[in-house]
C-alpha positions in Angstrom: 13.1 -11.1 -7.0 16.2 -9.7 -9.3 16.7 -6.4 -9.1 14.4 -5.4 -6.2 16.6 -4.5 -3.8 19.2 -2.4 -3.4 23.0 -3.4 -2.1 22.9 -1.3 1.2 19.0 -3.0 2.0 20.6 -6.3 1.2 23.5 -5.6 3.9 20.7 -4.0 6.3 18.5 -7.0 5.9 21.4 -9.7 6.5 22.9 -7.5 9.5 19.4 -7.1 10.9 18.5 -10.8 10.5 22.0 -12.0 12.1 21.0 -9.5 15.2 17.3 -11.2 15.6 18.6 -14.5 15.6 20.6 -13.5 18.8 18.4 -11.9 21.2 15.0 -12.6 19.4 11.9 -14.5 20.9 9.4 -13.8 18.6 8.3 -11.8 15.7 4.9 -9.4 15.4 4.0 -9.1 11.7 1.7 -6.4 10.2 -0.6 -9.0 8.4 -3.7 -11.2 9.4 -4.1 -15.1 8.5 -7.0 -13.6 6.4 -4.4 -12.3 4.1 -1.8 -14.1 4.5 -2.5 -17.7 6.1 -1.0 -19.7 3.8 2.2 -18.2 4.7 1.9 -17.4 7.9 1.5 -21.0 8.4 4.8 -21.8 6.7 6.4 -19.3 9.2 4.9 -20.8 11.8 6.3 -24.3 10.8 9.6 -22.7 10.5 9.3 -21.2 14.5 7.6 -24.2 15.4 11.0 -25.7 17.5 11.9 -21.9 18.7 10.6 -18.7 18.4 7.0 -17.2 18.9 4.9 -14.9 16.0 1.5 -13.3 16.1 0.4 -11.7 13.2 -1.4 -8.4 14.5 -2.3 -6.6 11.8 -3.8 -4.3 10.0 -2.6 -1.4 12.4 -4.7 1.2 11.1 -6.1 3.6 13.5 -9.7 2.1 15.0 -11.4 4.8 14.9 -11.3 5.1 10.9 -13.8 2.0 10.5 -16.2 4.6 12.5 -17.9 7.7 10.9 -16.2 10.7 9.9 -14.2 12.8 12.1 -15.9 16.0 12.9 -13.1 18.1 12.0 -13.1 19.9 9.2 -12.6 17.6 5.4 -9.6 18.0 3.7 -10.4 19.4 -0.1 -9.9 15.5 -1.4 -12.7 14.1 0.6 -15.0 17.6 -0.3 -14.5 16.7 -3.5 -14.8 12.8 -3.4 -18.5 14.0 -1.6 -19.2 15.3 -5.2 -19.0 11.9 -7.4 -20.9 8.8 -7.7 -19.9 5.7 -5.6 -16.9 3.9 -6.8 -16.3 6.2 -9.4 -12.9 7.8 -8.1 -9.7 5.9 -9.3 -6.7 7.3 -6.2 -3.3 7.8 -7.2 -0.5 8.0 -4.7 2.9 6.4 -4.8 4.3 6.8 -1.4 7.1 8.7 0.3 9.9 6.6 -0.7 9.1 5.9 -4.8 10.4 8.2 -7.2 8.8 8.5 -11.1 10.9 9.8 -14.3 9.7 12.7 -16.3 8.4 10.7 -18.7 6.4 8.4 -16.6 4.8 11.3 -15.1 4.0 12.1 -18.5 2.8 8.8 -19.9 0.6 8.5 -16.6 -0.6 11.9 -17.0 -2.0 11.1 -20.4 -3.3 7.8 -19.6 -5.1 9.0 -17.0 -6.8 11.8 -19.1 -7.4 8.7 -21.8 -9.0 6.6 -19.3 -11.6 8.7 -18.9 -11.9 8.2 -15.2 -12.6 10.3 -12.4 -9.5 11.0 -10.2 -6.9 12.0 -7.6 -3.7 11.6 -8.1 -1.3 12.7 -5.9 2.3 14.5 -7.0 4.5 14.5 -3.7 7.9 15.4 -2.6 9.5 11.9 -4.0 8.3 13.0 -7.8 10.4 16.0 -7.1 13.3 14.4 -7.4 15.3 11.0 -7.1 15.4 9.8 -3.7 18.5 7.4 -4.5 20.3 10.1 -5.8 19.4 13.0 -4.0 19.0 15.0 -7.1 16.1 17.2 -7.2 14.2 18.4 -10.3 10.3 20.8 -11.2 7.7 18.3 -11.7 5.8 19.3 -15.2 2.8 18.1 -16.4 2.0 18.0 -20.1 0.9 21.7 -21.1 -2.6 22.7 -20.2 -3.2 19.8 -18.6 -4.7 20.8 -15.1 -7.5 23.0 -17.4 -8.2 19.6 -19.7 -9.1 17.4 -16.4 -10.6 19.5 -14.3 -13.7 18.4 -14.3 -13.0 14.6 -13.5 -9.8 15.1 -12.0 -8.0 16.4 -8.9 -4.3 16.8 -8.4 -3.0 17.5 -4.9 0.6 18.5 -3.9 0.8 18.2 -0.5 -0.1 15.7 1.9 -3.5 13.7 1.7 -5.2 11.8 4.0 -5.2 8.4 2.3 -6.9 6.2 4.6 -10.0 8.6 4.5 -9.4 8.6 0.9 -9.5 4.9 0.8 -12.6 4.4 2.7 -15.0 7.0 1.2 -17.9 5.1 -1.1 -16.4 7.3 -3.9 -12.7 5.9 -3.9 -13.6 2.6 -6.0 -9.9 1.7 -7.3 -6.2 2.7 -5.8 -3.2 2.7 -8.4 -0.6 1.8 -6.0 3.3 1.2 -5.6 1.9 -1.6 -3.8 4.1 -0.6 -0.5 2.9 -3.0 2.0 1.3 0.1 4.5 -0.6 0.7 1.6 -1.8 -2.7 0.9 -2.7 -2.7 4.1 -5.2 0.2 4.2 -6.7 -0.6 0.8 -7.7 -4.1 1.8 -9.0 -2.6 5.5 -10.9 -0.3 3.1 -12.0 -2.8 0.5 -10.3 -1.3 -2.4 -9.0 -3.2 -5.5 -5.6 -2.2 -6.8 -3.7 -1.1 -10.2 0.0 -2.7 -8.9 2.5 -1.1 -10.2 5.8 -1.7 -8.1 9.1 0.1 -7.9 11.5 -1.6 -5.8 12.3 -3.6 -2.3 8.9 -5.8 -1.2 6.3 -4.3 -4.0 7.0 -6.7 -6.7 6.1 -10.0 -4.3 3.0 -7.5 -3.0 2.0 -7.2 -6.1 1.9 -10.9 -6.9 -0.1 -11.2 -3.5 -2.3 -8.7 -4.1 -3.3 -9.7 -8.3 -2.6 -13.2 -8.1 -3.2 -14.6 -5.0 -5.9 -12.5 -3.9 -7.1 -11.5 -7.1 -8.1 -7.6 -5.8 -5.8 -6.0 -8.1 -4.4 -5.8 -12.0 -1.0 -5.5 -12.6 0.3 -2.5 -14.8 3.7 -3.3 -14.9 4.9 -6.9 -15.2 8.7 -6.8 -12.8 10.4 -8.4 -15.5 9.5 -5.5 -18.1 10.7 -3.0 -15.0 13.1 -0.9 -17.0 10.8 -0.4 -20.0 8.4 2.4 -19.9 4.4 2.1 -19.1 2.9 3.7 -22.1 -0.1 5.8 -21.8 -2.3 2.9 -23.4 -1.5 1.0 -20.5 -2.3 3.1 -18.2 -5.8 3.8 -19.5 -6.0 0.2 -20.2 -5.6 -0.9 -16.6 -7.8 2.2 -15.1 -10.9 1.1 -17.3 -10.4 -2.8 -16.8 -10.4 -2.1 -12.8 -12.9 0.6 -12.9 -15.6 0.0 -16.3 -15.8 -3.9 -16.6 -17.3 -6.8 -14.8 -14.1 -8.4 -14.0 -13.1 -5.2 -12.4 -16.6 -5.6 -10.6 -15.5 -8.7 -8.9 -12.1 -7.9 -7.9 -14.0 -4.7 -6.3 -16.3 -7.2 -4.7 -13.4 -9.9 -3.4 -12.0 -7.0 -1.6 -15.1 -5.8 0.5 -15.3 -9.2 1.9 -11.9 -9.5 2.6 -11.8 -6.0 4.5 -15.2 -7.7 6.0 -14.2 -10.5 7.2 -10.2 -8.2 8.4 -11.9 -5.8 10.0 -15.2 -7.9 11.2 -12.8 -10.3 13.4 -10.3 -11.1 11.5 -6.9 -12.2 13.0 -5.5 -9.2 14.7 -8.3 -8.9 17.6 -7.5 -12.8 18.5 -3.7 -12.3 18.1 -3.7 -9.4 20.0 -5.1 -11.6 22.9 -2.7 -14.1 22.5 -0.1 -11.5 22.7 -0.1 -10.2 26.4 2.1 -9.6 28.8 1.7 -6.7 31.5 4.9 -4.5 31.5 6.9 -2.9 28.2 8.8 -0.3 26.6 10.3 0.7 23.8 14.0 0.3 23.4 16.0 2.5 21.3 18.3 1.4 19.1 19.2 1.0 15.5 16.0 -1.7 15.6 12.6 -1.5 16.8 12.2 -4.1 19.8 9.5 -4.3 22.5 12.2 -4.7 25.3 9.7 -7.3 27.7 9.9 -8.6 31.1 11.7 -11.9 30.0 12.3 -11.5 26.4 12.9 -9.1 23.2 10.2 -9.1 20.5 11.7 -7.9 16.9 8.6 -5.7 15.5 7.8 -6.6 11.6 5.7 -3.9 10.3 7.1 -3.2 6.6 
């Protein structure tokens, strides 16, 4: 998609590519045919002449889909322990997306307009601009904190999303719709507000509100260098978390991470996928160096 990608991951991406093609017999992708059949079966047809692919995702850590660790909570899930089920909208951007004052700003207010319970997370990359290197005090609108404190919690350090994800509190994600964090909401059965910044999140996006219907979109790529207004914000927030439709996308989603984690295609690719001896080679790329072959790792 136009714009999405920057020059040097263009060059990366064509320089990686070219070194695949030469010592490459087959790819492992971070997905499942539950989420993406349709075009892992167009890869396949691609390969079908050549190269292998098993599609053995999601790789989150087992033990999450079991209860909760014994060690102590972080403050996020003491507090998610506090509200109704699937009344908690989560907020979080990633490490690698970086928002302008003034979308901090309109967010800020949207949220408090939304009238929605809450956590949003301000990390390092809101700090400054991770393209630039230029570094800046994050500010939220005056008394703000003391206006949401009641429904709303804003953490500055790190969080522990994928217990965020799957507590029965958590009932929507605001995403940059990175595809590790598409990944753990559907494991977790958690619909999505899109709203993508650069590289793969636009085409996540599209998967994850128009092919899978989990998600609304809160910022259309096309309109990428205009500014999401407040409105919007709370618009999107109440559609996903107060109405039916946003009932049904919540609803799609459990039965997708159902039938992921219940089965899905990772367990039987996994077994397809064998061979006794590896290690890891390292190099500028991730390969599984094998017995008889070198396996490019895909887990964007």
């Amino acid at each position: 998609m136009e714009g999405s990608f920057t020059s040097e991951f263009a060059e990366f991406s064509r320089v990686q590519t070219e070194f695949r093609e030469m010592v490459n017999s087959g790819d492992l992708y971070n997905s499942c045919y539950e989420i993406e059949g349709f075009y892992l079966d167009l890869l396949a047809k691609e390969k079908s002449a050549g190269n292998k692919q098993w599609a053995v995702g999601p790789l989150n850590p087992p033990k999450l889909f079991d209860k909760r660790d014994s060690r102590k909570p972080h403050k996020c899930i003491k507090w998610l322990d506090e509200q109704e089920p699937n009344s908690v909208i989560f907020v979080s951007f990633g490490t690698t997306t970086t928002l302008s004052d003034e979308e901090i700003k309109e967010l800020a207010i949207g949220l408090e307009k939304s009238e929605k319970k809450f956590i949003w997370v301000l990390r390092e990359a809101d700090k400054g601009d991770i393209f630039t290197g230029e570094s800046r005090e994050v500010e939220l609108p005056e008394g703000y904190e003391e206006k949401v404190e009641k429904r709303g919690l804003i953490v500055r350090d790190w969080v522990p999303q994928l217990e965020i994800l799957r507590h029965e509190s958590t009932g929507g994600f605001m995403s940059h719709c990175g595809w590790n964090s598409c990944m753990e909401s559907i494991s977790m059965g958690v619909p999505i507000v899109a709203w993508p910044m650069h590289s793969d999140q636009p085409r996540n996006a599209i998967l994850v509100t128009e092919v899978l219907k989990i998600g609304v979109e809160l910022k259309d790529w096309a309109m990428r260098d205009e500014l999401v207004s407040s409105d919007a914000v709370a618009e999107c927030v109440k559609r996903l978390m107060d109405s039916a439709e946003g009932d049904k996308m919540r609803q799609r989603a459990t039965e997708l991470s159902k039938s992921v984690v219940n089965g899905g295609g990772s367990g039987k690719e996994m077994g397809l996928f064998h061979c006794p001896y590896y290690k890891i080679k390292r190099s500028s790329f991730v390969l599984v160096e094998l017995v008889s072959c070198f396996v490019t790792l895909n887990v964007n």
